[in-house]
N, C-alpha and C positions, 0 to 999 in steps of 0.2 A: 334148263336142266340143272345147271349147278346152284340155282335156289332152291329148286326141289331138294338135291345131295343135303343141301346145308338144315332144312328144314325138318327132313328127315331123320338125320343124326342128331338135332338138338330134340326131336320128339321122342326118338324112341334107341339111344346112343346103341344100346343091349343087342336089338332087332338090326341096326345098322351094320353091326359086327365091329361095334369100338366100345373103352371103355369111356364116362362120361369124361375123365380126366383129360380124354385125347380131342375131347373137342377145341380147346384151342391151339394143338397143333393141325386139325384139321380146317381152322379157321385161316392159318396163316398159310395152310397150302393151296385152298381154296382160292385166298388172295391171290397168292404167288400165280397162279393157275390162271384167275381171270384177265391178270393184270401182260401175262403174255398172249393170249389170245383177243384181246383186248384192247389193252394199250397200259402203261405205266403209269401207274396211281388209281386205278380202277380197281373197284372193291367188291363183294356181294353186299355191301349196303350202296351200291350204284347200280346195281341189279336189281336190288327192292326198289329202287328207285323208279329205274325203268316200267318196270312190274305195273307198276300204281301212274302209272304216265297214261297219257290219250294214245302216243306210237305202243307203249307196252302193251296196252291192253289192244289195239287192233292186229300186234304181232300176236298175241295168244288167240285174238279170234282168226284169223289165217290159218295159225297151228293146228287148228281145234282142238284148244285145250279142253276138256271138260269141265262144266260150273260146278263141280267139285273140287278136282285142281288149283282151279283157279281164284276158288276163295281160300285152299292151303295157301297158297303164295300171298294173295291178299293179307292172309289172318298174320303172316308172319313178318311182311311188309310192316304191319302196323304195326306189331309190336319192336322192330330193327327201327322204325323211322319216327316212333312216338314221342322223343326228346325233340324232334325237329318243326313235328305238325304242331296247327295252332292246336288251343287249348275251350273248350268250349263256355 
C-alpha cells in the first residue's frame, strides 16, 4: 500500500492533494512510516525491492492484486531500482 501512496503522488502530486515540492517531505515520511512498521533502515526502495522479489510477487498474488496494479508497482520498481539492476 504505501508503494502504491508513493507511486501515486510522484504520478499525479496535483490529484494526490500535494504540491510536487512536497514530494520529498512525503518521501521522508513514508520512510519515517515504513521504518517503524517495519523495522529501522527500511526504505520504500526495500519495498520496491520486495515488489520485484519471488516472496513479493507471491504476496501480491495472495492479495489479488490486479495485473494492472501490479505492473504500476512493477513500472515504478524499475524505475526506483534501475541504478542497481544490471545493464543490458
Amino acid at each position: 500500500m504505501i508503494a502504491t501512496v508513493w507511486g501515486n503522488a510522484v504520478l499525479d502530486p496535483d490529484r494526490s492533494g500535494i504540491d510536487e515540492s512536497d514530494l520529498p517531505d512525503l518521501h521522508d515520511f513514508l520512510n519515517e512510516y515504513i521504518g517503524e512498521l517495519v523495522g529501522t533502515g527500511e526504505t520504500l526502495t526495500n519495498c520496491y525491492e520486495f515488489i520485484v522479489s519471488k516472496k513479493g510477487d507471491d504476496s501480491l498474488t495472495r492479495q489479488q492484486v490486479t495485473a494492472n496494479h501490479k505492473e504500476f508497482l512493477h513500472y515504478f520498481a524499475r524505475l526506483i531500482l534501475q541504478d542497481g539492476l544490471p545493464r543490458d
